[in-house]
N, C-alpha and C positions, 0 to 999 in steps of 0.2 A: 760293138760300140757304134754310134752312129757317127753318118760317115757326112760330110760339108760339102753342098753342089757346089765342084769345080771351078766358077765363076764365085763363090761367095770369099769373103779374106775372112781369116779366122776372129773371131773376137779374143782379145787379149788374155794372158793367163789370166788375171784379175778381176776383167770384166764379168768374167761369168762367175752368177751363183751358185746358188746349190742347185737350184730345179734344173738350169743348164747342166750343171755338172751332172746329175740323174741323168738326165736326156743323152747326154754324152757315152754314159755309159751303161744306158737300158740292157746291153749284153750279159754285165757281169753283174755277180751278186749285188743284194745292196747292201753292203756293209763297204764295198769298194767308196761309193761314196763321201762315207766317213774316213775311211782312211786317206783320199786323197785333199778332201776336206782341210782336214788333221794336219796334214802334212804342209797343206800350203800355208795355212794362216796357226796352226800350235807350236811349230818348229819352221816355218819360214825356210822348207826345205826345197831347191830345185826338182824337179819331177825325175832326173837322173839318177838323185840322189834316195828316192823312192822304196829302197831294196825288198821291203813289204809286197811290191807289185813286180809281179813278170816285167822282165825288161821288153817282150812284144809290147806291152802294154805299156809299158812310160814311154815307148817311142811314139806311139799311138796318140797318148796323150799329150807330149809333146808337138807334135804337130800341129793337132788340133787346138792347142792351147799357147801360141807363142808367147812371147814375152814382148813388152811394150816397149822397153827402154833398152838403150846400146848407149854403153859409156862413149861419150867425145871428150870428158876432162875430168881428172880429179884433183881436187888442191888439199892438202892437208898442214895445218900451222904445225909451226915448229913444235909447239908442247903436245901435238897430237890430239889437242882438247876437240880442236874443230875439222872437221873434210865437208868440204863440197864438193859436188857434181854436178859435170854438166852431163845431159842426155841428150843423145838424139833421136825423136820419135819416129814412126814409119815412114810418115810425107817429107821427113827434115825440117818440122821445127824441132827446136830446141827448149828444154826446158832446164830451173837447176830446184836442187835439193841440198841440205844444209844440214849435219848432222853435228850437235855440239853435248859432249860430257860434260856434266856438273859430277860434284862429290858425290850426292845420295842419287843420281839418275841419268841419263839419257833423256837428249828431247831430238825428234826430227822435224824441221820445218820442210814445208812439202809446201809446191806449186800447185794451182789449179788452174792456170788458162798459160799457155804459152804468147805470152807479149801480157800488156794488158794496156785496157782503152780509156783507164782514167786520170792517165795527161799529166802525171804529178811532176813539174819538172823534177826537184831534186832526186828523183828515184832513176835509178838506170832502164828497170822494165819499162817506167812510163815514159822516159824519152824514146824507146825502142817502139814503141807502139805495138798495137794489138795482131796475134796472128788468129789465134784459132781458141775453143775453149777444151780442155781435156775431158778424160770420159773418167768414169771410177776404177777402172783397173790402169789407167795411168797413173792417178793419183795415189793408188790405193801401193801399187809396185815402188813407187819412192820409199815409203814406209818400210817396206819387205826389205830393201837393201839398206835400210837402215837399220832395222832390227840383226842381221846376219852382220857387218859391219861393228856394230858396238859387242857383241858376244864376248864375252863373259857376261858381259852389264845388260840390263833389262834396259828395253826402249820402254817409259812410262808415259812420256808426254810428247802430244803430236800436235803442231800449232799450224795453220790453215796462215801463215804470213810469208810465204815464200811470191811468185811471178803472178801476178793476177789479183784479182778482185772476186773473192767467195763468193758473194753476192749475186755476183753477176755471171756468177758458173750455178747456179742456184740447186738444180736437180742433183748435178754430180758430186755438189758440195757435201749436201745432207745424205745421200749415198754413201763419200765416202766416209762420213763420221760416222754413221750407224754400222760401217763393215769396220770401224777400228772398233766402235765400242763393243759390238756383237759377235763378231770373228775372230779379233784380237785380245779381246779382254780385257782393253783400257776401259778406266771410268772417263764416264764424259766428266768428272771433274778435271781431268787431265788431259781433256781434249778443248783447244782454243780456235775461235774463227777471229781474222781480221779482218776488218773492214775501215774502205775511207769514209763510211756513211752514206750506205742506202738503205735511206729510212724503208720503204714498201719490204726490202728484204730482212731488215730487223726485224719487226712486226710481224714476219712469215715467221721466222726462226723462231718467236717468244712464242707464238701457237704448235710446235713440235716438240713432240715427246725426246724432249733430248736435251738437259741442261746443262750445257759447257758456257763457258767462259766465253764473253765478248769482248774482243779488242778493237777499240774505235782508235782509228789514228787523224787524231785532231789538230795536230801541230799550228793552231793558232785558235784566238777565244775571242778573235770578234769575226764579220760577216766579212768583211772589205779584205784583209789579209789573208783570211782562209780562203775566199775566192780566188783570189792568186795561188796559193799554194796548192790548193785541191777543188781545180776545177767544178766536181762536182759537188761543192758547195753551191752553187746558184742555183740547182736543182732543189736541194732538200738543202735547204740553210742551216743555221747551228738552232733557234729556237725549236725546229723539227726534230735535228737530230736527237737535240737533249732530252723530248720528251720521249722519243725514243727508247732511249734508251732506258729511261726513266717507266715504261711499261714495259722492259721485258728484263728489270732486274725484279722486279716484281710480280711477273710473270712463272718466272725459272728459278726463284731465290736464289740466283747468283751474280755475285761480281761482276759488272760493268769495268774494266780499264781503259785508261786515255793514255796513247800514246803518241808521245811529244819528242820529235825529232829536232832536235838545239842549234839553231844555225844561228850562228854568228852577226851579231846587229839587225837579224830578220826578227825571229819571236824568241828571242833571249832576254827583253831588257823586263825591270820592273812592273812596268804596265800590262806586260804580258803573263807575267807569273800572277801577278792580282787577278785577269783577266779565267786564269786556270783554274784560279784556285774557287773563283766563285761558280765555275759550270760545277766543279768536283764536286764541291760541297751540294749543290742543287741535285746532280743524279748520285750522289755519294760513292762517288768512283774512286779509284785507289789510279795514280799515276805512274806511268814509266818512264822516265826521260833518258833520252839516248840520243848521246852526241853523233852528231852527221857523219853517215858513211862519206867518205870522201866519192863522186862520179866523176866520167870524162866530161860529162855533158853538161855537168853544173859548177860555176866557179866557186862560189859561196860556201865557205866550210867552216866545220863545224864549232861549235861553242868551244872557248879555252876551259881545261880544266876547273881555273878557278873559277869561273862565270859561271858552268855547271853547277856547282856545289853552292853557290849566292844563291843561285834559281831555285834548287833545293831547296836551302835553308828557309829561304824568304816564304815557298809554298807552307813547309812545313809551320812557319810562326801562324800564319794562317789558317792551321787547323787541318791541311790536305796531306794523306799519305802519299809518299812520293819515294819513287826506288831508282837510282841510278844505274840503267842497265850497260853497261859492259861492253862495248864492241870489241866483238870477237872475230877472228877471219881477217880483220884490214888487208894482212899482207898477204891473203888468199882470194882476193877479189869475191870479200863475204856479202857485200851490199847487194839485193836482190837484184839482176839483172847485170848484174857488173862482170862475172867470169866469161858470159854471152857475149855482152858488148866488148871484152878485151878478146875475144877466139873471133867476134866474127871478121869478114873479109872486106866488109863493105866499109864507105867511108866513115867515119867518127859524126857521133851526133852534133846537131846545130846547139851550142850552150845556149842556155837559158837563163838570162839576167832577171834580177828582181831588184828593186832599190830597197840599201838596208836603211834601218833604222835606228834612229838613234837608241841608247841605254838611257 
C-alpha cells in the first residue's frame, strides 16, 4: 500500500475517492478497492469493523485514512426524534450536524463552512462569524454518522442547511452532493442545498448535472427589510434573486422553496404575507414557514402560534402553498450555531436589534 511522506497530514477518511483509494492501495488486489469502497459508503462501516480485510490491513488503512470529526457534544430531545452534534475538527473548529426522524424516513442536516460570513443576525452561526470553509470528507462524514446512528431506519434525505452558506463553499458543496447521490445512493430528489441567495452560485448549480431541490431563505419580500435581515441582499437584491431562481427551476425541473423564518412584529404582519405570496406565485415556489429558533445573540422571538397559522392562512387564500415547519430540537439547542455558541468559552454574542413592525 502506498505509504504518505512523513511531513504530509493524511487526507481524511472521506476526502479520498476511489482513484486515491487505488493509489492507496496499488499493493493489493483490485477488488480490495471495492471492498473497502463498499464498506465505507454501502454499510457506513468503521474500517475496524472491516472483518473482509486482514486486520494489517485495516490498521494500515486506518492510518492513512483518519477520520475528520471527534465528538465535543451530543444533544438528543426527549422523544429521541432529534440528536445533534457538535464536532470538533483537526485545527479546533467546530462544526454541528442535526439528525431528525420523521415516520416514513430520516433526514441529516450537515454543515459546510464552520462559522459562516453571511451576517444574518437572528441566526446563531452568523452572529459567530466565519472560521474556515470544510472539504468534502468533512461534509461528507456528518452524513456517515448519521446514517450509522438512525440504523434500523434508512437515512433518505440530506439537506445542505446546517453552519454555513453552500454557495459559498461552492466546490466542496457540489462534491459532496454527487458523493451522497453516487456513493450513497440517494436521489438528488432527496438531496436539498440552502442558500440566503447567491444569485452567481444559483446560476452555477442550475448548469450541473444534478437536480436537487433549492432552498432559498428569504425571510422578507421587499429590498429594504431583507437588507437588514440578510445582509447579502445589497449584493444580489430580491428582483435578482427571483429571476434566479426562476431560471434554475426551469433549468432542473424542480422545486424552488422559500424559507420564511416568522419573527414577531418583524415580517409576520399582513403586508408581509401579501408581499410572499406575490414573489411565490412569480417563481411558483411552494413555502416553509418556521417559527424563530430562539438565540443568545438575538432578542426578537419568534411568531405566536396563532400569528403563524393567520400568516398561513392569509398566504394560502392567496393561492401560495405553504407548510408549517416544526421546530424540532428547541430544548437541544437545535437552531444552527446555537449548541457552539452555548459550549463555547468565550464571551456571549453582541445582540442584534431590529426595529419591529407594526401587524
Amino acid at each position: 500500500m502506498k505509504s504518505l511522506p512523513k511531513d504530509e497530514t493524511p487526507a481524511s477518511r472521506y476526502d479520498i475517492d476511489r482513484q486515491d483509494l487505488a493509489e492507496l492501495l496499488s499493493d493489493q488486489p483490485g477488488y480490495r478497492v471495492d471492498q473497502v469502497w463498499d464498506g465505507l459508503y454501502t454499510h457506513a462501516a468503521e474500517i475496524s469493523d472491516m472483518t473482509n480485510l486482514s486486520k494489517p490491513l485495516r490498521q494500515r488503512l486506518g492510518e492513512a485514512m483518519p477520520t475528520a470529526l471527534t465528538m465535543a457534544a451530543e444533544s438528543t430531545s426527549e422523544d429521541g426524534a432529534t440528536v445533534k452534534w457538535l464536532w470538533d475538527l483537526h485545527d479546533g473548529t467546530q462544526v454541528e450536524t442535526v439528525l431528525m426522524h420523521y415516520r416514513d424516513r430520516a433526514t441529516v442536516c450537515v454543515s459546510t463552512q464552520a462559522g459562516c460570513a453571511m451576517a444574518c443576525g437572528f441566526c446563531a452561526t452568523g452572529q459567530a462569524g466565519f472560521d474556515r470553509h470544510l472539504s468534502v470528507g468533512e461534509v461528507v462524514e456528518q452524513v456517515i454518522h448519521g446514517i450509522r446512528r438512525a440504523k434500523p431506519h434508512r437515512v433518505s434525505n440530506v439537506v445542505l442547511m446546517g453552519m454555513g452558506e453552500p454557495l459559498a463553499n461552492y466546490p466542496t458543496s457540489v462534491a459532496a452532493l454527487r458523493r451522497f447521490h453516487q456513493a450513497l445512493g440517494l436521489s438528488a430528489r432527496h438531496l436539498t442545498l440552502s442558500t440566503v441567495g447567491l444569485v452567481p452560485g444559483i446560476r452555477r448549480l442550475a448548469a450541473e448535472d444534478l437536480p436537487i431541490t433549492l432552498a432559498v431563505s428569504l425571510h422578507a419580500g421587499n429590498d429594504t427589510l431583507r437588507n437588514e435581515l440578510v445582509p447579502i441582499n445589497k449584493r444580489h437584491p430580491l428582483d435578482d434573486l427571483i429571476d434566479a431562481c426562476i431560471d434554475y427551476r426551469e433549468s432542473t425541473k424542480r422545486r424552488v422553496s422559500f424559507e420564511w423564518a416568522l419573527i414577531d412584529s418583524v415580517n409576520d404582519s399582513d403586508s408581509d404575507a401579501d408581499e410572499l405570496a406575490d414573489l411565490a406565485r412569480r417563481a411558483r415556489a411552494h413555502v416553509n414557514l418556521i417559527p424563530l429558533n430562539p438565540t443568545p445573540g438575538y432578542p426578537t422571538v419568534g411568531s405566536s402560534p396563532q400569528r403563524v397559522a393567520e400568516f398561513r392562512d392569509r398566504l394560502a387564500a392567496k393561492g401560495t402553498n405553504a407548510t408549517v415547519r416544526k421546530n424540532r430540537g428547541t430544548s437541544i439547542d437545535a437552531a444552527c450555531g446555537q449548541l457552539r455558541a452555548n459550549r463555547a468559552e468565550s464571551t456571549e454574542p453582541q445582540p442584534v436589534t431590529l426595529s419591529p413592525r407594526r401587524i
